[in-house]
C-alpha positions as CSV (number, residue, x, y, z in Angstrom):
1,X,82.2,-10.6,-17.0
2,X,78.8,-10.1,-16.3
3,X,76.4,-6.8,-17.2
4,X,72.9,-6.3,-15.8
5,X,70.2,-4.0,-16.3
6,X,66.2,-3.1,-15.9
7,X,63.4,-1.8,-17.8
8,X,62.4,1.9,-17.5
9,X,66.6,2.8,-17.0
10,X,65.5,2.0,-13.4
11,X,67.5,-0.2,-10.4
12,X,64.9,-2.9,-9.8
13,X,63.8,-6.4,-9.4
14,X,65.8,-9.1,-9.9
15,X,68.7,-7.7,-11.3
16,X,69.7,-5.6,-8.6
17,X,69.7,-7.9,-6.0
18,X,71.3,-10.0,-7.7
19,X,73.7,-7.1,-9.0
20,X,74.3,-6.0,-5.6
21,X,74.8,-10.1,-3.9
22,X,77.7,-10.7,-6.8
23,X,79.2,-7.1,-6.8
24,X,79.8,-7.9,-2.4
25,X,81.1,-11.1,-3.3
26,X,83.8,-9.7,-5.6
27,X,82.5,-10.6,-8.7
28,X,83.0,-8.6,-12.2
29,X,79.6,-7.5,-12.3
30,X,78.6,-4.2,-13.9
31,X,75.1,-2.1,-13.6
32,X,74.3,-0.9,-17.2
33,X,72.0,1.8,-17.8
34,X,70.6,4.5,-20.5
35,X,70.1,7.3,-17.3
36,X,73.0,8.7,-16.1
37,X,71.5,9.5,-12.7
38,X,71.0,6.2,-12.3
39,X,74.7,5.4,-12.9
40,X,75.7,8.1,-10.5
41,X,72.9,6.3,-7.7
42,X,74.8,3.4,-8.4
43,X,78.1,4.3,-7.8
44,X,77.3,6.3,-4.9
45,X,76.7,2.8,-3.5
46,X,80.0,1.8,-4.3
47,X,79.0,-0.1,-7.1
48,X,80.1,-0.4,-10.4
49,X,77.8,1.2,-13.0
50,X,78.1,2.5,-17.0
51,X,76.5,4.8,-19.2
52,X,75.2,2.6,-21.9
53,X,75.7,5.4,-24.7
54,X,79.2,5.8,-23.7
55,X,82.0,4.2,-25.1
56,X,82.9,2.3,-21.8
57,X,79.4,1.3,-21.6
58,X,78.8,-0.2,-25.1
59,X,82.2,-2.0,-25.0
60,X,81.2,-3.6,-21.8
61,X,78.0,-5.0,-22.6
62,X,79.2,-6.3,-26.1
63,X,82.2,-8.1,-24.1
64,X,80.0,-9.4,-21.3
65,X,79.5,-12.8,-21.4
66,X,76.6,-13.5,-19.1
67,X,73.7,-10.7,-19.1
68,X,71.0,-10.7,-16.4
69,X,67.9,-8.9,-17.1
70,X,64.2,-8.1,-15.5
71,X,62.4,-9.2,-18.6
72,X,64.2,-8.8,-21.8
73,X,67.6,-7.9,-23.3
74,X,65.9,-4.7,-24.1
75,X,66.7,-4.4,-20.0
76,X,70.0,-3.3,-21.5
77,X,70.0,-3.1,-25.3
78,X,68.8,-5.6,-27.4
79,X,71.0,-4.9,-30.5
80,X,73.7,-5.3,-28.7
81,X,73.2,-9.0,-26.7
82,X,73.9,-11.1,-29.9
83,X,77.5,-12.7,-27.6
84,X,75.4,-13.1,-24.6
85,X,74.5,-15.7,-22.7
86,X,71.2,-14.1,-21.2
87,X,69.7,-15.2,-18.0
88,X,66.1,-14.0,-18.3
89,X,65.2,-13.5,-14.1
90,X,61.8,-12.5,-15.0
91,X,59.7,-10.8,-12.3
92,X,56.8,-12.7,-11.2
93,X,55.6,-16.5,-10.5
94,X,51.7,-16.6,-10.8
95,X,48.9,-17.4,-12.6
96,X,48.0,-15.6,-16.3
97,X,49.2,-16.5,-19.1
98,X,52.3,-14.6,-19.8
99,X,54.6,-13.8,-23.4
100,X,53.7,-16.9,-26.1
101,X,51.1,-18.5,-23.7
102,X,48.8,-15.6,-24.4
103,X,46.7,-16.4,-26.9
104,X,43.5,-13.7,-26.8
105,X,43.5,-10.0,-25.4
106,X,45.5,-6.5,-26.3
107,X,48.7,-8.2,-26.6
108,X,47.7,-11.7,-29.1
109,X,48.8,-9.8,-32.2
110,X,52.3,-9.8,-30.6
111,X,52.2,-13.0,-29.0
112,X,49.6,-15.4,-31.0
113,X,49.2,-13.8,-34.5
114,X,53.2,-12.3,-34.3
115,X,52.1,-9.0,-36.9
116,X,55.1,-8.1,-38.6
117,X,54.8,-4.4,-37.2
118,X,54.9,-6.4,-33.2
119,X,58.1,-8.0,-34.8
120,X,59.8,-5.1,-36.2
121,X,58.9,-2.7,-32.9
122,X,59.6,-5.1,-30.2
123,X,62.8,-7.2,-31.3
124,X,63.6,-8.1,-27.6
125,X,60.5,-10.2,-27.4
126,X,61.5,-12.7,-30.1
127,X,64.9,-13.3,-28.5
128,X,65.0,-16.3,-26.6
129,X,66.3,-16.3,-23.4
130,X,69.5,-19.2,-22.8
131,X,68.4,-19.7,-19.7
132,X,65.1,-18.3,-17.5
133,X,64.2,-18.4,-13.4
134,X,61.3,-20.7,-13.3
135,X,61.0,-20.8,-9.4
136,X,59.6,-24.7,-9.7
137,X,58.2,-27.8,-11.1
138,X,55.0,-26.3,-10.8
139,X,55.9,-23.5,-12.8
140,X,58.6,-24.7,-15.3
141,X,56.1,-26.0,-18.0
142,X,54.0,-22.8,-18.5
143,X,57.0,-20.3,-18.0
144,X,59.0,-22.8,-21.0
145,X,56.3,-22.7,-23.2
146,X,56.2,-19.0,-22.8
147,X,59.1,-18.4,-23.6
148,X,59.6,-20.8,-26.1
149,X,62.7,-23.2,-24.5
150,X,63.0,-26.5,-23.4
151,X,62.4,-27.2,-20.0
152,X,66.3,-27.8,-19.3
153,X,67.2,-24.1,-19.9
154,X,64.6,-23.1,-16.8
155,X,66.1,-22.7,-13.9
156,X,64.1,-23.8,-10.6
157,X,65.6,-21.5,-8.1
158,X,64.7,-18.8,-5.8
159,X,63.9,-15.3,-6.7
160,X,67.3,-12.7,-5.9
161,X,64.7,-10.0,-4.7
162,X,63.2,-12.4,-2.0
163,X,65.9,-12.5,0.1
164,X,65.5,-9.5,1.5
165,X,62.0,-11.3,2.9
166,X,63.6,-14.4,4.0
167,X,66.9,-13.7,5.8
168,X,67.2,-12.8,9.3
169,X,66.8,-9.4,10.7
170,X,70.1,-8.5,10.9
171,X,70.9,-8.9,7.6
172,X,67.8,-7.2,6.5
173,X,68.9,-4.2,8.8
174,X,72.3,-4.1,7.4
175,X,71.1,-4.4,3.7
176,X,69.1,-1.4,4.9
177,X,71.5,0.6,6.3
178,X,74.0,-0.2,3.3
179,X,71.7,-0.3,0.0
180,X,68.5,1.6,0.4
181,X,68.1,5.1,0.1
182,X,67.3,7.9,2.6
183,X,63.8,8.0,1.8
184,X,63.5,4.6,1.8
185,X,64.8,4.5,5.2
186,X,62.7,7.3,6.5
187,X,59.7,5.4,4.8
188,X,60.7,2.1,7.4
189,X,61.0,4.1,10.0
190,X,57.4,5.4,10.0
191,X,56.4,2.1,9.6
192,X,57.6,1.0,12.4
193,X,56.6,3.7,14.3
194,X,52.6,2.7,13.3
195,X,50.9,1.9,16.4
196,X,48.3,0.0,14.5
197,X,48.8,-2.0,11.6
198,X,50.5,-1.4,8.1
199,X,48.7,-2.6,5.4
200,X,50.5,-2.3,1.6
201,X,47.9,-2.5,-1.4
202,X,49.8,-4.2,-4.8
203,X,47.4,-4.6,-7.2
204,X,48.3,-6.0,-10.2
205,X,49.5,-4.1,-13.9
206,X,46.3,-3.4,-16.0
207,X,45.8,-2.2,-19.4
208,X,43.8,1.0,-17.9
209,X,44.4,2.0,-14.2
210,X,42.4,4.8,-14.3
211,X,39.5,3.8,-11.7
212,X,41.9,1.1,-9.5
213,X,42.7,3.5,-6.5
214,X,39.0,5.4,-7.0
215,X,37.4,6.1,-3.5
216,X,40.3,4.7,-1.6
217,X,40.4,8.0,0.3
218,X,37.5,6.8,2.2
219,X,39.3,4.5,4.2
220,X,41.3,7.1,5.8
221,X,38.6,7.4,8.8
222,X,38.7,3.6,9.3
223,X,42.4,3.6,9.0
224,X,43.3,6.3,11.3
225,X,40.3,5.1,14.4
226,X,42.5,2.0,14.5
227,X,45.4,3.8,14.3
228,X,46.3,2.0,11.1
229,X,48.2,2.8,8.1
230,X,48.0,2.0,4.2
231,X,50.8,2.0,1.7
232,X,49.7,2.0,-1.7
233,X,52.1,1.2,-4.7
234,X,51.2,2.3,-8.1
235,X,51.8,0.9,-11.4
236,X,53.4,3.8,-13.9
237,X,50.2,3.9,-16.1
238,X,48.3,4.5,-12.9
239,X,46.5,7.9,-12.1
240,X,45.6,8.9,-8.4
241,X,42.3,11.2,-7.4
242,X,42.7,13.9,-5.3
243,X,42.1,14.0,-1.9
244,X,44.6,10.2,-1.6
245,X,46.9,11.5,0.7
246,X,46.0,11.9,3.8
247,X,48.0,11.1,7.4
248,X,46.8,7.5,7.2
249,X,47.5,6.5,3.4
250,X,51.1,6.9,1.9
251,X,51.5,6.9,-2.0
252,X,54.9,5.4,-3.2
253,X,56.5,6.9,-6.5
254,X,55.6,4.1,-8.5
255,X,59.7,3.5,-9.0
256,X,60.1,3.0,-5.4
257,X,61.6,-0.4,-4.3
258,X,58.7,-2.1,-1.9
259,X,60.4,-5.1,-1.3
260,X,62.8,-3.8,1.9
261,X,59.1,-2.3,3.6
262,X,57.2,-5.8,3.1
263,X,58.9,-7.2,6.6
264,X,57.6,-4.3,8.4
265,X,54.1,-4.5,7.2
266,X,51.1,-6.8,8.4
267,X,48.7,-7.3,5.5
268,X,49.1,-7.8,1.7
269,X,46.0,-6.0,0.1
270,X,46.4,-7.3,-3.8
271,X,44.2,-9.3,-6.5
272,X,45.9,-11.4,-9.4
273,X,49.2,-10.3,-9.1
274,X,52.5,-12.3,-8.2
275,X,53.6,-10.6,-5.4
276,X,50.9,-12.6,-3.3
277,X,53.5,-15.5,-3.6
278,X,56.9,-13.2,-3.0
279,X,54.6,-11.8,0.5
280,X,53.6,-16.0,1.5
281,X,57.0,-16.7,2.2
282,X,57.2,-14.9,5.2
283,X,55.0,-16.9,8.4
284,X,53.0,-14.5,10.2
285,X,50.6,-12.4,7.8
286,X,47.7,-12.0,6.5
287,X,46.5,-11.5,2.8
288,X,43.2,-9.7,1.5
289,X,42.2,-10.0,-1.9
290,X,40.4,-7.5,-3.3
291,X,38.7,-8.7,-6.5
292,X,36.6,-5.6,-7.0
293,X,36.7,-6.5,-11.0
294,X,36.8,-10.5,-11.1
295,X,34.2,-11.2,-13.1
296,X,35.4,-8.6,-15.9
297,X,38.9,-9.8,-15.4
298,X,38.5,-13.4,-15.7
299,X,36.7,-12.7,-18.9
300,X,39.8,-10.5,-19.9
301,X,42.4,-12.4,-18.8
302,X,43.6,-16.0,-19.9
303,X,44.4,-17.7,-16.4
304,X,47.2,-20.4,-16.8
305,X,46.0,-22.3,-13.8
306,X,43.0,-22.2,-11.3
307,X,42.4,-19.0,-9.6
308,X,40.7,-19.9,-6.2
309,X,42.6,-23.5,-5.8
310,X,46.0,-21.4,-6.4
311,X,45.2,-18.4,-4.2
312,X,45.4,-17.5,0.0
313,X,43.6,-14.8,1.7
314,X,40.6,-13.0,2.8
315,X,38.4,-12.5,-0.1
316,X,36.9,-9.1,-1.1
317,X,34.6,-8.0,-3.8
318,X,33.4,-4.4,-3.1
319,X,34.4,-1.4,-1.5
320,X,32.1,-2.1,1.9
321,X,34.1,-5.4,2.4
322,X,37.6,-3.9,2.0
323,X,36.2,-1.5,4.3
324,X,34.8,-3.9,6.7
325,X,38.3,-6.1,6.7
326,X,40.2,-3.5,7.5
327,X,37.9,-2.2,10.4
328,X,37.7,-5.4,11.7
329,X,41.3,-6.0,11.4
330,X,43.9,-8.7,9.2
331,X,42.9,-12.3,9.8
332,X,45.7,-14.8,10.4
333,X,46.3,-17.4,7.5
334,X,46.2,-20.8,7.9
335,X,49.8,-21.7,8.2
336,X,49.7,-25.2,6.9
337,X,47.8,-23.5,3.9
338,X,50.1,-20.9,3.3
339,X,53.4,-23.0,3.4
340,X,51.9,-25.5,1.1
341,X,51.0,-23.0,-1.5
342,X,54.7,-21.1,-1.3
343,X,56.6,-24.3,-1.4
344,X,53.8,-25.4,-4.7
345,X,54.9,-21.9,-6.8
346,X,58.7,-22.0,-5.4
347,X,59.9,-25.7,-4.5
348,X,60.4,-27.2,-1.7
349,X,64.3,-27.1,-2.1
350,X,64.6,-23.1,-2.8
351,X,67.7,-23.5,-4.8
352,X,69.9,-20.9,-5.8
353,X,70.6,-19.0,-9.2
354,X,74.6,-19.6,-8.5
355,X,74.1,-23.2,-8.0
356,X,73.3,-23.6,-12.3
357,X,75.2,-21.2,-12.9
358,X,78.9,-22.5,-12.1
359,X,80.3,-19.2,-11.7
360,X,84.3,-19.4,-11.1
């Protein structure tokens, strides 16, 4: 029996397309959430789905045996994973340090110094995961110190959530067509309908995103003389100015699954987040890294490996030279380049998570 679940009572990451791959497959998997409409979502899909503060609910995660979460059993309910064998999918290969490797910053008095008030207040931290998605070589010695396992408990498989990237296009279409919603659809469509390019800017989670979409608004002009379009995907601590929408820049709801519009897009506008190595796995775009705060960030931020010998793209550092990149259009990358540095983060083998896991 196997439950799954995500953070913010949401249908995300890892977990769902992982949930949604076994449930097709026949197996007894079960979506667990704290929001009933996302049960109801869920079983409108024809999936299976329970109400964690029902009776159904709480006896199926205490009799699941294997538990697949985003991040932490918190994903589902901590108090309640004691049985569980709990396969930690995380959501991100990369760069920072991350969970026990941090050792300076806003979060060290959970990680490094472990204050008895980070302790009592976030319980799912301190559980171990049995076993964790590692993605590689490369990246199974920071992600098990992290985490605090031996490396034998990481698994070095592909990310559930980048298939979607990788398979063919008619398996993408019918994943569509089955799994995403009507405003999700509607969303490809217009995308598709762009006679210019369609550029999606992920920046990465910050402390404070106050400032991180400021004066954005002026590259609507650019953007519509090439007859372009920008997505832009918030964080949920993020706060947009006025004046953002506009004919040429969409805002996604910050909950709203980007992964099934990254095929139909051209150019990756992001900085020091992970999903720069998700977007390399697909041949044929282009990347533009706008490092408006790098010299703040670095300082910030504890880096687990070297930024610029780890990182692809078109490098940006003010307003004027996102602007100039995008007038000037996306610049091919260098294909040896970029399939060196995807098979570095994710192997060269791309294994599968059902390939440890034995399942009967």
């Amino acid at each position: 029996m196997m439950a799954f679940g995500a953070p913010r009572s949401g249908f995300e990451g890892n977990a769902k397309y992982l949930f949604i791959r076994y449930s097709r497959q026949g197996r007894d998997a079960v979506w667990i959430s704290p929001d009933k409409a996302c049960v109801q979502h869920i079983r409108s899909l024809g999936l299976r789905a329970q109400y964690l503060f029902s009776p159904k609910g709480l006896w199926r995660a205490l009799r699941s045996g294997l538990w697949f979460v985003n991040a932490y059993t918190s994903d589902i309910l901590w108090a309640l994973s004691g049985g569980a064998c709990v396969v930690n999918l995380w959501h991100g290969v990369g760069l920072k340090r991350t969970e026990f490797n941090i050792t300076d910053g806003p979060l060290a008095a959970r990680y490094a110094e472990r204050r008895p008030r980070e302790v009592f207040y976030h319980p799912e931290v301190f559980r171990r995961p049995d076993l964790l998605v590692s993605a590689s070589d490369f990246q199974t010695p920071m992600f098990a110190s992290a985490f605090r396992i031996p490396e034998n408990r990481c698994l070095k498989c592909s990310y559930p959530r980048n298939t979607i990237l990788t398979c063919s296009p008619k398996e993408r279409e019918a994943f569509i067509s089955r799994f995403c919603s009507p405003q999700e659809q509607q969303t490809i469509a217009r995308l598709n309908a762009c006679k210019g390019k369609v550029y999606i800017y992920m920046p990465t989670w910050r402390e404070s995103q106050k400032d991180i979409f400021a004066g954005l608004e002026s590259l609507s002009s650019i953007l519509q003389e090439n007859g372009d379009l920008l997505i832009l995907k918030p964080h949920y601590n993020c706060s947009l100015p006025e004046g953002l929408h506009s004919s040429s820049i969409l805002v996604l709801d910050p909950g709203f699954d980007a992964y099934p519009l990254l095929p139909f897009t051209d150019c990756l506008i992001t900085d020091y987040s992970s999903i720069l190595y998700d977007y390399i796995l697909m041949p044929g775009k282009s990347v533009v890294l706008y490092l408006y705060d790098y010299e703040d960030y670095v300082k910030e931020h504890e880096f687990y490996f070297p930024f610029e010998e780890n990182t692809i793209g078109q490098r940006t550092f003010t307003r004027e030279q996102l602007q100039t990149a995008i007038k000037e259009g996306p610049k091919a990358l260098d294909e040896a380049s970029r399939k060196a540095l995807a098979d570095k983060f994710w192997g060269t083998e791309r294994n599968d998570i059902s390939d440890y896991l034995h399942l009967q």
